[in-house]
Backbone as CSV, one residue per row, in Angstrom:
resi,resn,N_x,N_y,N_z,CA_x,CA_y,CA_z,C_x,C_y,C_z
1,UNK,0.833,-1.182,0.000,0.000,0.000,0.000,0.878,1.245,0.000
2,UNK,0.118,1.914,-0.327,0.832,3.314,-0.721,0.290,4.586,0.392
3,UNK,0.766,5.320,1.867,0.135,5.827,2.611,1.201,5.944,3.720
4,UNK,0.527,6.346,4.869,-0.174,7.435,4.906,0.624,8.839,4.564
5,UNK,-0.458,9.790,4.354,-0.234,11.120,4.306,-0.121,12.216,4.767
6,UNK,0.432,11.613,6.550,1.056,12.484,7.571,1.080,11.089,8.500
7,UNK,2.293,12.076,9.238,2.726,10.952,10.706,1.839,10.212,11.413
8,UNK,0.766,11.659,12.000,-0.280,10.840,13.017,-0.775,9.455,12.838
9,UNK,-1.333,9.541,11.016,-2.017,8.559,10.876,-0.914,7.303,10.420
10,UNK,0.309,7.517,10.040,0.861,6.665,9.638,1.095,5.935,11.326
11,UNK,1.479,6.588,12.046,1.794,6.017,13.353,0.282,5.194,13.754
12,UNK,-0.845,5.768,13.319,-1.901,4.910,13.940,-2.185,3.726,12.925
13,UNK,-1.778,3.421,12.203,-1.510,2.446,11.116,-0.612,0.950,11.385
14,UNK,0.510,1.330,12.358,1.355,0.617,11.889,1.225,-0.471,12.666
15,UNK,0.300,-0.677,13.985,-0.544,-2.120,14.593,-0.959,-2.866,13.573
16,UNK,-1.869,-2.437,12.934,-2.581,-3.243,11.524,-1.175,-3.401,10.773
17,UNK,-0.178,-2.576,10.187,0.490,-3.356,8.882,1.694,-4.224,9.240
18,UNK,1.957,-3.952,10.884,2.669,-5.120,11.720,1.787,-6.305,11.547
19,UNK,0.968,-6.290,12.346,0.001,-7.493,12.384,-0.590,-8.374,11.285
20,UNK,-0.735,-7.330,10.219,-0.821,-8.678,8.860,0.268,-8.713,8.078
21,UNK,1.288,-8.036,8.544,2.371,-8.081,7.582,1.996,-7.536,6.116
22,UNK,1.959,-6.248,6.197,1.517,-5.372,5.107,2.431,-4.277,4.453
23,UNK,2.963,-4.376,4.138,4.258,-3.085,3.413,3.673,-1.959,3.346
24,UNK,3.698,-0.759,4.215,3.091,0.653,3.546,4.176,1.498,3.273
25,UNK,4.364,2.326,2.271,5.080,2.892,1.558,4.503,4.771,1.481
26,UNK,5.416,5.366,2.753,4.264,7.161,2.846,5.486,7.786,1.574
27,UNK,4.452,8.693,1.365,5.367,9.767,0.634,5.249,10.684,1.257
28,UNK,4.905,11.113,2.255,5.043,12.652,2.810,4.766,12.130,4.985
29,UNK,5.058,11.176,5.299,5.197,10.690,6.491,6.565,11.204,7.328
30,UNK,6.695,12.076,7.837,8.310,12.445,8.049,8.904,12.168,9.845
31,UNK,7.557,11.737,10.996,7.342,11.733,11.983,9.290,11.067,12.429
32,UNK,10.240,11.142,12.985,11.558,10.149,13.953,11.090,9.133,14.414
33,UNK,9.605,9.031,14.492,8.729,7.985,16.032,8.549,7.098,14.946
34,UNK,8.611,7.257,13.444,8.301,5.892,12.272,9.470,5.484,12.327
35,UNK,10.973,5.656,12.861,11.712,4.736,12.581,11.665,3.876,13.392
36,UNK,11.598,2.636,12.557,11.288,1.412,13.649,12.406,0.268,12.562
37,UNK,13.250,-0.474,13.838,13.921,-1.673,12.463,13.288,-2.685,12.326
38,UNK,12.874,-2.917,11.247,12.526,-4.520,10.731,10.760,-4.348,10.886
39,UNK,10.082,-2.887,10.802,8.803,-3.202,10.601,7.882,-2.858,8.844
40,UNK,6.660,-3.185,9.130,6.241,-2.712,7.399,6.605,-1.512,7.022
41,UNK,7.148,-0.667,7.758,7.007,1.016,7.233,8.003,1.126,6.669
42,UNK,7.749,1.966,5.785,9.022,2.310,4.315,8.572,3.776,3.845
43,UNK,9.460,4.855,3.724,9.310,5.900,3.297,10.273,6.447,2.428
44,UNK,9.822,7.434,1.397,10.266,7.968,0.300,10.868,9.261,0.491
45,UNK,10.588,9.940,1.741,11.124,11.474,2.014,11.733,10.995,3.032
46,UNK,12.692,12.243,3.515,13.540,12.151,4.590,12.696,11.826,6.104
47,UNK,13.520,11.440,7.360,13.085,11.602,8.313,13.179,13.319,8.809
48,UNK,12.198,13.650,9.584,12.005,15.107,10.332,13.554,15.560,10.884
49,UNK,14.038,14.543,11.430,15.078,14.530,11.819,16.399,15.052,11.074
50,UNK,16.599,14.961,9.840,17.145,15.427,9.007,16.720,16.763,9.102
51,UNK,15.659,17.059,8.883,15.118,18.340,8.326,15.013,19.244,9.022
52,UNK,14.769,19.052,10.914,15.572,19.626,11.469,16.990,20.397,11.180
53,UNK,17.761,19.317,11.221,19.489,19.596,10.860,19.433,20.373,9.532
54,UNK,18.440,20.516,8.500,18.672,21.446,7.270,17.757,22.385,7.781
55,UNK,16.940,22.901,8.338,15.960,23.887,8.896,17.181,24.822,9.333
56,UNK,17.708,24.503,10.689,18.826,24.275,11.247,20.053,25.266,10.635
57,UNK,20.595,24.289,9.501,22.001,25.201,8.983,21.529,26.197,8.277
58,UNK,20.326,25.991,7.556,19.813,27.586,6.712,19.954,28.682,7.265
59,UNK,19.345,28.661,8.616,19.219,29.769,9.193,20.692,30.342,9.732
60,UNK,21.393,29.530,10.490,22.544,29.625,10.894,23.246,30.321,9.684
61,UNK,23.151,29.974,8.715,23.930,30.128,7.228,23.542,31.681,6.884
62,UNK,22.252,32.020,7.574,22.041,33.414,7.004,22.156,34.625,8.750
63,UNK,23.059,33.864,9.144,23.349,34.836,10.034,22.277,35.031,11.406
64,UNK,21.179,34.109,11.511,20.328,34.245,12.420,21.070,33.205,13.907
65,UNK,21.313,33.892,14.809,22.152,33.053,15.969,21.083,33.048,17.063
66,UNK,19.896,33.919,16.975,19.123,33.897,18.321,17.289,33.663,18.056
67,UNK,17.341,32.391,18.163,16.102,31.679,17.628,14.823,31.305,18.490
68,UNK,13.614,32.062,18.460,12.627,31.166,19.493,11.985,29.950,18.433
69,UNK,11.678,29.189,19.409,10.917,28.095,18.249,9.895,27.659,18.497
70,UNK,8.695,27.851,18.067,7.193,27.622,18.422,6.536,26.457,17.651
71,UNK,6.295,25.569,18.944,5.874,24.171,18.631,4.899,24.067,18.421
72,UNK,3.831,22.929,18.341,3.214,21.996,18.900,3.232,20.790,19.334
73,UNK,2.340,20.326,20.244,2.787,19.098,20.978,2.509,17.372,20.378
74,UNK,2.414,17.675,19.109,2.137,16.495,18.279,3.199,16.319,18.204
75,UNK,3.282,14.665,17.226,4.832,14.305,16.773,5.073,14.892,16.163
76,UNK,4.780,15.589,14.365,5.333,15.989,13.954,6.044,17.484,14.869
77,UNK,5.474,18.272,15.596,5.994,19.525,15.780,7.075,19.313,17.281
78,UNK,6.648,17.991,17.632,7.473,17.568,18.881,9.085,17.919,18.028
79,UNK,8.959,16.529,17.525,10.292,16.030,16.864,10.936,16.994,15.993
80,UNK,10.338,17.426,14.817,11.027,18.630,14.439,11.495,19.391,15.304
81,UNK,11.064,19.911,16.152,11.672,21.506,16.778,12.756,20.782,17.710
82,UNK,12.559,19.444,18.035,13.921,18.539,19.098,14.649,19.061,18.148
83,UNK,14.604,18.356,16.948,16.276,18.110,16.196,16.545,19.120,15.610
84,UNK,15.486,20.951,15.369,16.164,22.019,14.993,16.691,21.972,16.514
85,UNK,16.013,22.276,17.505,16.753,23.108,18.260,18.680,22.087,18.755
86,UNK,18.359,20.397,18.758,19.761,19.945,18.875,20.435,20.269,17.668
87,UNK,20.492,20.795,16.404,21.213,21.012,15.592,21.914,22.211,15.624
88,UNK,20.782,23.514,16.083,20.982,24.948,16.104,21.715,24.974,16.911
89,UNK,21.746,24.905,18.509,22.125,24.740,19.836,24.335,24.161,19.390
90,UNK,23.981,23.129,18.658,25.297,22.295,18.779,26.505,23.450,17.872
91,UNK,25.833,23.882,17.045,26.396,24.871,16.174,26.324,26.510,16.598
92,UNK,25.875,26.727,17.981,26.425,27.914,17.822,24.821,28.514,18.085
93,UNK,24.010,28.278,17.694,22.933,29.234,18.119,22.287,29.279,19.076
94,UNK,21.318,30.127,19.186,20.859,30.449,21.157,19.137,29.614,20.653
95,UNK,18.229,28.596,21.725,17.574,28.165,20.961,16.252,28.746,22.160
96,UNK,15.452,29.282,22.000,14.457,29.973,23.277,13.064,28.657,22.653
97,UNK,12.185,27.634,23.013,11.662,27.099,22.505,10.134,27.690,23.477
98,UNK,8.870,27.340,22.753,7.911,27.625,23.373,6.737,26.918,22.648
99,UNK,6.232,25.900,23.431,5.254,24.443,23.110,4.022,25.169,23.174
100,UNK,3.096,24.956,22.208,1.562,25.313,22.511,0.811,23.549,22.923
101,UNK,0.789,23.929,24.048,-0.036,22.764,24.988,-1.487,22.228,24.036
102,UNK,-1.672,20.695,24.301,-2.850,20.340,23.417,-4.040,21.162,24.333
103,UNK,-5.116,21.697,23.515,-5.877,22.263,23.954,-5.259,23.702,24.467
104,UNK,-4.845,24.022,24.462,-3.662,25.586,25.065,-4.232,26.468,24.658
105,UNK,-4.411,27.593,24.699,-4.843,29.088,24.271,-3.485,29.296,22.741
106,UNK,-4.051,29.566,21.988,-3.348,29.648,20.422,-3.479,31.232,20.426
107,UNK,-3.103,31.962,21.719,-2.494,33.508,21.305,-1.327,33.405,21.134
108,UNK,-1.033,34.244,19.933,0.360,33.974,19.378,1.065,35.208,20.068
109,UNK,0.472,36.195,21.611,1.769,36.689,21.848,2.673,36.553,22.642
110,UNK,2.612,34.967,23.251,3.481,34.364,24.222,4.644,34.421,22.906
111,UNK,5.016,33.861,21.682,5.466,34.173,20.895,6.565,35.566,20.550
112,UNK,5.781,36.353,20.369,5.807,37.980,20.296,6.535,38.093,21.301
113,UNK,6.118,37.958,22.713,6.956,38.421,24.105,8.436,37.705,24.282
114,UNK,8.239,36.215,23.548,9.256,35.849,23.483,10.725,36.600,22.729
115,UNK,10.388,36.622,21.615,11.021,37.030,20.279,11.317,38.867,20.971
116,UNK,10.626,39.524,22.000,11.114,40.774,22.377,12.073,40.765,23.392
117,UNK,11.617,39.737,24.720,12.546,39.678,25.641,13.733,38.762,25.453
118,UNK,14.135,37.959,24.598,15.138,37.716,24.326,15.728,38.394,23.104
119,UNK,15.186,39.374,22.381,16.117,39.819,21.372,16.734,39.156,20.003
120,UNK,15.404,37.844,20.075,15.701,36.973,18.603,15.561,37.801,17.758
121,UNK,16.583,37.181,16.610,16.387,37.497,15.384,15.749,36.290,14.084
122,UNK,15.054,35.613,14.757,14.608,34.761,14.104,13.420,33.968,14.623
123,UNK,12.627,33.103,13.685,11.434,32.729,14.766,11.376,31.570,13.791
124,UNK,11.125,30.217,14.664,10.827,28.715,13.829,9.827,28.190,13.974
125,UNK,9.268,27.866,13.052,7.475,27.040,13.100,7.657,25.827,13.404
126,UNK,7.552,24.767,13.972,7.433,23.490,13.894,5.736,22.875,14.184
127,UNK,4.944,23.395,13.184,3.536,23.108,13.953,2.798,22.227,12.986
128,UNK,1.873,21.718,12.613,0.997,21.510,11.322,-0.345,22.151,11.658
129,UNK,-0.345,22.800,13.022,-1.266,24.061,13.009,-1.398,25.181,11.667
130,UNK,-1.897,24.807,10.942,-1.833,26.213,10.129,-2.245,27.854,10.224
131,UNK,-3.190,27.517,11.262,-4.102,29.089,11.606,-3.162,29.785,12.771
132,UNK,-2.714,28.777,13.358,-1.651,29.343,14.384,-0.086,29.606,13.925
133,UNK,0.469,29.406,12.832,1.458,29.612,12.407,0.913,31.181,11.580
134,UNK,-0.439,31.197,11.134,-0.724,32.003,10.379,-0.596,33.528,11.034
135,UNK,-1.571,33.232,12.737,-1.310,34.256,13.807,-0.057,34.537,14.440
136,UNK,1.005,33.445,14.566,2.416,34.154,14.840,3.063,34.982,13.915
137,UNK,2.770,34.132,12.699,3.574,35.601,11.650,3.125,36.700,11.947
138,UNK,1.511,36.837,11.917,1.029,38.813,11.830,1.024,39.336,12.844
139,UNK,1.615,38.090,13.810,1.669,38.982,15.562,3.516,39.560,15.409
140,UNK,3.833,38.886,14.315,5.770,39.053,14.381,5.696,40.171,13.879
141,UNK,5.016,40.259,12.628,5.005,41.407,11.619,4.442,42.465,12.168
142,UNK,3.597,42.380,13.165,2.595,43.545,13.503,3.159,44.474,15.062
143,UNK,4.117,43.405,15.113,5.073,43.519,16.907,6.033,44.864,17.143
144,UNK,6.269,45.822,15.660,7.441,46.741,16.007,8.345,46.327,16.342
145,UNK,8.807,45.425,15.626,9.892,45.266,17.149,11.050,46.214,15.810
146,UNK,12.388,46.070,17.509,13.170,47.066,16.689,14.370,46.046,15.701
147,UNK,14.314,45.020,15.678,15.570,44.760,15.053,14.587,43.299,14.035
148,UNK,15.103,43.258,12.711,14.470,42.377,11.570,14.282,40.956,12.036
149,UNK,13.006,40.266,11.636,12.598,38.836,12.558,12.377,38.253,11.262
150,UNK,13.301,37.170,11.099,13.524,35.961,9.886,12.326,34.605,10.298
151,UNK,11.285,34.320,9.588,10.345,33.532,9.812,11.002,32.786,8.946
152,UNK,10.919,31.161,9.392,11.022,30.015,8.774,10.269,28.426,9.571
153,UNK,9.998,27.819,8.231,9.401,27.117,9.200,9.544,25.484,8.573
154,UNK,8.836,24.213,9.013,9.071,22.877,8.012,8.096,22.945,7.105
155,UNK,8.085,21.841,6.738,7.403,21.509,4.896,5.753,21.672,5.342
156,UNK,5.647,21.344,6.618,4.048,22.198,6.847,3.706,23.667,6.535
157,UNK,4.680,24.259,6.533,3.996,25.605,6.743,3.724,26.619,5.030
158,UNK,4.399,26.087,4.115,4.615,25.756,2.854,3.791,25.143,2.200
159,UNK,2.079,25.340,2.644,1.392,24.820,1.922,0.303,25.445,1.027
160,UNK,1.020,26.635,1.170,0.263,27.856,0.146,-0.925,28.444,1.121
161,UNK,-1.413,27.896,1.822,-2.343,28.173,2.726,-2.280,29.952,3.249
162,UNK,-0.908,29.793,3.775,-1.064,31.239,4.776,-1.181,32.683,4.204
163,UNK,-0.608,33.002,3.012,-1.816,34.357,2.316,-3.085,34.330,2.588
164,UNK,-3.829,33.246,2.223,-4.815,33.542,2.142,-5.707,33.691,3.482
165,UNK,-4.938,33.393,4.510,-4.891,33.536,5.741,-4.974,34.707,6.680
166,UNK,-3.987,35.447,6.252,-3.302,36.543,6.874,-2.987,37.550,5.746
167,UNK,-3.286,37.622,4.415,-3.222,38.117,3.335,-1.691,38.153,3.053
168,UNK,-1.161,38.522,1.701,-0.096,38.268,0.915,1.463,39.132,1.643
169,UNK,0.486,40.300,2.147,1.788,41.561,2.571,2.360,40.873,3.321
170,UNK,1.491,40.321,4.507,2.134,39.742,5.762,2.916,37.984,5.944
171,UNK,2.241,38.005,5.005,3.410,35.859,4.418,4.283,36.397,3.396
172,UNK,4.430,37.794,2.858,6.064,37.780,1.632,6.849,37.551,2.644
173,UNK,7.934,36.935,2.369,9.135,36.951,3.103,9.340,35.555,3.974
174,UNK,8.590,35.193,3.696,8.458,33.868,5.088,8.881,32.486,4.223
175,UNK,9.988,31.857,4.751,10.073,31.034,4.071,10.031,29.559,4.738
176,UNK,10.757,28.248,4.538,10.023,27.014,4.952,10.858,26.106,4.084
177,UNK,11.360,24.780,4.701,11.835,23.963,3.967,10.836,23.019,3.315
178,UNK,10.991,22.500,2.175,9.991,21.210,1.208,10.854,20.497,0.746
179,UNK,10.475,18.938,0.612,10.906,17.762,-0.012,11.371,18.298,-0.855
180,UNK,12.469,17.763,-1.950,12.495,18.059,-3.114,11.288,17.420,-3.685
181,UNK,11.029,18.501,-4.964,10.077,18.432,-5.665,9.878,17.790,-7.051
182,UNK,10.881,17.362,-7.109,10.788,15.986,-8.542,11.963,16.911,-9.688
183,UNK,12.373,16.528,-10.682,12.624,16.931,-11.975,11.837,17.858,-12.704
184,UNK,12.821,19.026,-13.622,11.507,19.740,-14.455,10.810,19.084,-15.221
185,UNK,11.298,18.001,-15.447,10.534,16.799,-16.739,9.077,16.110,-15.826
186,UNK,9.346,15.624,-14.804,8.467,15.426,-13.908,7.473,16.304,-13.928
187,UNK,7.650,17.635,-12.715,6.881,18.496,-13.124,5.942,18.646,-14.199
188,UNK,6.824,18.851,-15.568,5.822,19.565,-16.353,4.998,18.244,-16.525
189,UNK,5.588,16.908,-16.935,4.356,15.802,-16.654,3.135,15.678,-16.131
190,UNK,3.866,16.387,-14.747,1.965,15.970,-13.742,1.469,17.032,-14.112
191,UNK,1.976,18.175,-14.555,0.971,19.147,-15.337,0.051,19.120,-16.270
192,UNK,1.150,18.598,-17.402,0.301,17.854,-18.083,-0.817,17.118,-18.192
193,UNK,-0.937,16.107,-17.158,-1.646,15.131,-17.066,-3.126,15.651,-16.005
194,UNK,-2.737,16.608,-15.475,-3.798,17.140,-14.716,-4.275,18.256,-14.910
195,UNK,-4.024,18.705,-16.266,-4.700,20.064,-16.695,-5.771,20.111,-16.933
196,UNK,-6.904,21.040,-16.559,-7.851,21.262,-16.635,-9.142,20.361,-15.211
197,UNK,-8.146,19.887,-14.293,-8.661,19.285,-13.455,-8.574,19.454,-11.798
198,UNK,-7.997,21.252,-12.107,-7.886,22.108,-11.103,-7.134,21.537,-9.980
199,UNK,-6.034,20.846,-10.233,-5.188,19.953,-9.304,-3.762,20.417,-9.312
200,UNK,-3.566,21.270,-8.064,-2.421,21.785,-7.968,-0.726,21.242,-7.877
201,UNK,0.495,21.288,-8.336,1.114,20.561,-7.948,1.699,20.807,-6.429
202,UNK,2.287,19.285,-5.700,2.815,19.779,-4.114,4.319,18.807,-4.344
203,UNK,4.872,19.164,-4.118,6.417,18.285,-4.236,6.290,16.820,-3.908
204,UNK,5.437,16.545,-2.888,4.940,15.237,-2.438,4.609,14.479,-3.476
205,UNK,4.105,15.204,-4.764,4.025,14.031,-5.595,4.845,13.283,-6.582
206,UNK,6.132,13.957,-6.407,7.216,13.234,-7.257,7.563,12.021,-5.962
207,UNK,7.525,12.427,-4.823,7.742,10.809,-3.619,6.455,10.292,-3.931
208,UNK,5.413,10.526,-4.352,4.224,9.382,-4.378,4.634,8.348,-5.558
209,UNK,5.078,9.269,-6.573,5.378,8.725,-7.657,6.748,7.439,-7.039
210,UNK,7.541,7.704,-6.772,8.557,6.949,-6.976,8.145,5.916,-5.380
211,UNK,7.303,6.247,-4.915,6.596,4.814,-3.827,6.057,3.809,-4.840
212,UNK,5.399,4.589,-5.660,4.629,3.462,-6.338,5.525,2.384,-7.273
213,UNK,6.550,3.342,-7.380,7.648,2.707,-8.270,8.314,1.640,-7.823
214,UNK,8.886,2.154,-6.460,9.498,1.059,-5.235,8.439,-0.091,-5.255
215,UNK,7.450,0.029,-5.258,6.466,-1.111,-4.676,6.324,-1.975,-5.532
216,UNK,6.533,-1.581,-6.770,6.379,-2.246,-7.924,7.669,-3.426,-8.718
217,UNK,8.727,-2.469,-8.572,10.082,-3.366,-8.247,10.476,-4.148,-7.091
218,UNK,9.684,-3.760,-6.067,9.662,-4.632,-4.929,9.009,-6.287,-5.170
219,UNK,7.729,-6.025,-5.762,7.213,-6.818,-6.119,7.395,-7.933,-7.574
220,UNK,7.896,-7.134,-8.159,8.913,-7.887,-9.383,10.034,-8.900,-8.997
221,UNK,10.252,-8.304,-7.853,11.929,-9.174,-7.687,11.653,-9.936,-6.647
222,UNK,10.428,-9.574,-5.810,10.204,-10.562,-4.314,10.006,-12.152,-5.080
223,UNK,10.574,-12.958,-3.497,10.436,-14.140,-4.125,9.160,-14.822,-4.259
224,UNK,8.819,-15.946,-4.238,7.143,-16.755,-4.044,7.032,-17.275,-2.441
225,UNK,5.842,-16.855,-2.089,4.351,-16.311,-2.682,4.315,-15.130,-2.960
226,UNK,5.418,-14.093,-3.065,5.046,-13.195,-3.068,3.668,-11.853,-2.583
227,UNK,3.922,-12.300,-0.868,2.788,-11.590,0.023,3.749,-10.440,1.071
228,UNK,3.081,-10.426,1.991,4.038,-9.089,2.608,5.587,-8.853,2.935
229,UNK,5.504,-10.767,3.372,6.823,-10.394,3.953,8.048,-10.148,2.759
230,UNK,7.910,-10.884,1.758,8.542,-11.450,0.617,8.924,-9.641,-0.437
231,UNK,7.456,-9.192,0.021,7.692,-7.564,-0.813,8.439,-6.609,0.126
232,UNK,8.360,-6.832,1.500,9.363,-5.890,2.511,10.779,-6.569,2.050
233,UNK,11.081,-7.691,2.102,12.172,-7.746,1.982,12.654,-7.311,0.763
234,UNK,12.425,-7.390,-0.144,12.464,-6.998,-1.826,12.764,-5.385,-1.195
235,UNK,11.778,-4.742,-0.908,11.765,-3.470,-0.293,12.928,-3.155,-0.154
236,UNK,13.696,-3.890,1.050,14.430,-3.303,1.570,16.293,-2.892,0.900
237,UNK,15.732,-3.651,-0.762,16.669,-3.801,-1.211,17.016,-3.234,-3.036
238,UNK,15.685,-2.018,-2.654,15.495,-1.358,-3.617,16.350,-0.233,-3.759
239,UNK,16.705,0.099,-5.040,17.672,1.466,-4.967,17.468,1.908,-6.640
240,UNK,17.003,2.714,-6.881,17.345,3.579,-7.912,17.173,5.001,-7.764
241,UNK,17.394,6.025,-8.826,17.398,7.031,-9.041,15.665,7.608,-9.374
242,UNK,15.409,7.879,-8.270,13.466,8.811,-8.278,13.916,9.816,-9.088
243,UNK,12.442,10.105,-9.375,12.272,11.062,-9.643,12.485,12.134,-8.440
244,UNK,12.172,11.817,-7.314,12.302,13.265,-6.204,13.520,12.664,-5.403
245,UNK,14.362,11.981,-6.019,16.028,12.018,-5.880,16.469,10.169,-5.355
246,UNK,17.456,10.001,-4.853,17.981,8.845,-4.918,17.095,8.412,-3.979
247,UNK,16.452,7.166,-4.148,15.846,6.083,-3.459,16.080,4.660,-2.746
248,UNK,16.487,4.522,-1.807,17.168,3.184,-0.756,16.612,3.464,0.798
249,UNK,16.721,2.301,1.179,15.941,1.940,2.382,17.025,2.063,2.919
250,UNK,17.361,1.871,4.428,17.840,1.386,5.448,17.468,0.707,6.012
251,UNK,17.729,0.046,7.168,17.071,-1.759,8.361,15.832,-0.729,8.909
252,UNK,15.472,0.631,8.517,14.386,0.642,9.766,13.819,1.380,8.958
253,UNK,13.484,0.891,7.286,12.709,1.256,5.934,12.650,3.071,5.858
254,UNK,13.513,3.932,6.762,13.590,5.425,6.433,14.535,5.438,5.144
255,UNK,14.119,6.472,4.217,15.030,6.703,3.198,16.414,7.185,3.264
256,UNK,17.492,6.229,2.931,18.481,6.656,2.863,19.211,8.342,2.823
257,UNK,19.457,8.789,3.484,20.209,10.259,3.561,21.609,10.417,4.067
258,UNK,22.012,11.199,2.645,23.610,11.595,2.802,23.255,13.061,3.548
259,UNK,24.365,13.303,4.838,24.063,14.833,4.479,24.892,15.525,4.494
260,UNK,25.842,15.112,3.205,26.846,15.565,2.822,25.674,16.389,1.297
261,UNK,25.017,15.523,1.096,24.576,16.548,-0.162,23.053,16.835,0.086
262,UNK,22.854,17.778,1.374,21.181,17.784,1.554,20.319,18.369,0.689
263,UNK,20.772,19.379,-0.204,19.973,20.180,-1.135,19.341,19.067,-1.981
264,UNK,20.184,17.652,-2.209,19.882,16.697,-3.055,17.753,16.027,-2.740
265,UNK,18.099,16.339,-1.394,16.420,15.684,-0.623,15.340,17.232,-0.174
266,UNK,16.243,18.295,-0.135,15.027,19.568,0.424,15.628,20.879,-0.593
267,UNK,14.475,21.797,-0.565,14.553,23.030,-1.237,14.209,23.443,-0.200
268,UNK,14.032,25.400,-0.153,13.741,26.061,0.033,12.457,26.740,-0.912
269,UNK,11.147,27.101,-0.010,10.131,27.597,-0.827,10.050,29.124,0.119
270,UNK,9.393,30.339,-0.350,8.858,31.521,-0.105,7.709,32.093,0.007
271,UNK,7.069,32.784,0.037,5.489,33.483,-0.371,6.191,34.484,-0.292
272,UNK,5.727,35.119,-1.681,6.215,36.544,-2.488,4.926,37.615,-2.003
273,UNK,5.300,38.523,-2.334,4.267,39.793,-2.603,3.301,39.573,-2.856
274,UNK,2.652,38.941,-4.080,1.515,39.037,-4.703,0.535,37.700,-3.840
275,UNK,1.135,37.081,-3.007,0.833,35.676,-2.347,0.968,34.142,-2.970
276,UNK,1.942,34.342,-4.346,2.452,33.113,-4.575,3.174,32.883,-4.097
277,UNK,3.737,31.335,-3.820,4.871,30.786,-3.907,5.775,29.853,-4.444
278,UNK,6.967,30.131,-4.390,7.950,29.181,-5.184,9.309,29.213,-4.649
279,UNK,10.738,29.052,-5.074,12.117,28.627,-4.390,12.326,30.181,-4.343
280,UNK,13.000,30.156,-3.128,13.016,31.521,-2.605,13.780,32.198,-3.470
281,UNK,14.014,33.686,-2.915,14.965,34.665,-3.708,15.579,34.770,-2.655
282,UNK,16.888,34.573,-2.780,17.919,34.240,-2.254,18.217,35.562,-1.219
283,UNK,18.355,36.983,-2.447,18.536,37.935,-2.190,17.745,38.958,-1.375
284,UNK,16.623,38.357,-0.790,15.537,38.725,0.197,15.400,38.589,1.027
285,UNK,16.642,37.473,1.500,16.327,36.676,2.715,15.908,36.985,3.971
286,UNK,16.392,38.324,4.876,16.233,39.356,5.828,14.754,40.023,5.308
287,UNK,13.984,40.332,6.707,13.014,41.408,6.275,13.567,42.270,6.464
C-alpha cells in the first residue's frame, strides 16, 4: 500500500500493517517515532530529523544566531523543533523554545513576548497548526519590534495556505523547507496530465510517484508467494534514481540520507508579494 499522508495517521496504522504483515510505503510521512527496524514502514522522504538539521544550517547560514521556536505538541511539531533546536544549539545558536499545549490558548503573543525579551532574530514554526502559524507571523510582523525577525518554518507551513490567511503583505518573506520536488521533466508531466482538473502541484508528488515505483520493483523481484513479507524484503533492497532524488531503504525502511549533499532531498520555498509561492529569492532573505 501506498500511505499514509502524515505521521499521526501513519503512526496509527502501523498495529494493523505489523500485524498482517503489510508493506506501507508514505510519501510525505516524516514523523523520527516511524523509525522502527525490521517493521512494514518504508518511506520515500527524509526523516524530520534530518530536516531539522537542514531547517537548522539555513538559518545559521544566514546569520540568524538567536532563535525562538514555536511548537506543537504532536509528533510531527514535537520532533522537528527537538532536532532544529539539537542542531541549532550544537552549532552555535541560542535556541528559546515555546510548546503550545494540546488544547492551550493559540495567542500567538506568548510568541511575540518571546522574540522581544530575548532579542531573537529569528522565529521557527514546527507546527501543522496552520491558523496558528498564520497568527504568529502577523503577531511578528505587527510587533514593532526594533531589530528584523527571519520567519522560517518545516514543509508544513509551505502549503500555500497562509496568504490567504493573513493576506499576501504579511506571508512575503516567510520562508520554509519542502521535499524536493521531482525533476523539471516530472513536473511539467503531472501538469500535463492534470490540466484542466484544477489539481495543484505539491512536491509530495514526485515521492508518491517513486513509492509506487518502489512497490512495484519490490514486487517484481520478491520471491514466491510473493505476500508481505517477501515484498518488505524486496523493499528493503530497492535502490534507484526517483524522480524526487535517490531512493534506498535502510534496516528501519527510512530513506536513505547523505548529508553531505542535503539540497539533493530539500529546497527552500517563499510566499512573495503578490501571495504566490515558489524557491526563494535568495537575495531577500532578511526582512
Amino acid at each position: 500500500m501506498i500511505g499514509e499522508v502524515c505521521s499521526s495517521a501513519s503512526l496509527g496504522a502501523l498495529g494493523v500493517i505489523n500485524k498482517y504483515q503489510l508493506p506501507l510505503v508514505s510519501p510525505a510521512a516524516t514523523s523520527p517515532a516511524l523509525t522502527i527496524e525490521g517493521d512494514m514502514f518504508f518511506r520515500t522522504v527524509p526523516s524530520d530529523r534530518y530536516q531539522g538539521m537542514f531547517d537548522a544550517r539555513q538559518m545559521l547560514a544566514e546569520g540568524v544566531v538567536n532563535c525562538v521556536i514555536a511548537s506543537t505538541s504532536d509528533s510531527y511539531g514535537q520532533e522537528l523543533a527537538y532536532n532544529f533546536i539539537a542542531a541549532y544549539t550544537r552549532d552555535g545558536g541560542r535556541a528559546h523554545p515555546i510548546e503550545l499545549p494540546p488544547g492551550g490558548d493559540k495567542n500567538a503573543s506568548a510568541v511575540v513576548d518571546a522574540v522581544r525579551e530575548e532579542g531573537a532574530d529569528g522565529v521557527f514554526l514546527a507546527t501543522n497548526d496552520m491558523q496558528w502559524s498564520a497568527d504568529v507571523i502577523k503577531a511578528v510582523r505587527e510587533a514593532n519590534l526594533t531589530i528584523g525577525v527571519t520567519i522560517f518554518g518545516g514543509d508544513s507551513l509551505m502549503d500555500g495556505t497562509v496568504p490567504a490567511l493573513i493576506g499576501a503583505a504579511a506571508a512575503a518573506g516567510v520562508r520554509g523547507s519542502e521535499v524536493a520536488p521531482g525533476s523539471p521533466e516530472f513536473q511539467a508531466a503531472f501538469q500535463e496530465f492534470t490540466a484542466g482538473r484544477n489539481i495543484s502541484f505539491v512536491a509530495k508528488a514526485a515521492h508518491a510517484y517513486d513509492a509506487a515505483v518502489a512497490l512495484m520493483e519490490a514486487f517484481a523481484r520478491a520471491e514466491e508467494p510473493k505476500t508481505g513479507p517477501q515484498i518488505a524484503a524486496a523493499l528493503s533492497k530497492v535502490k534507484f534514481a526517483g524522480e524526487s532524488g535517490p531512493i534506498e531503504f535502510d534496516e528501519s525502511g527510512d530513506l536513505k540520507f547523505d548529508q553531505s549533499n542535503s539540497t539533493a532531498y530539500y529546497t527552500i520555498l517563499e510566499y512573495f508579494p503578490d501571495g504566490s509561492m515558489g524557491p526563494e529569492a535568495k537575495e531577500s532573505w532578511r526582512p
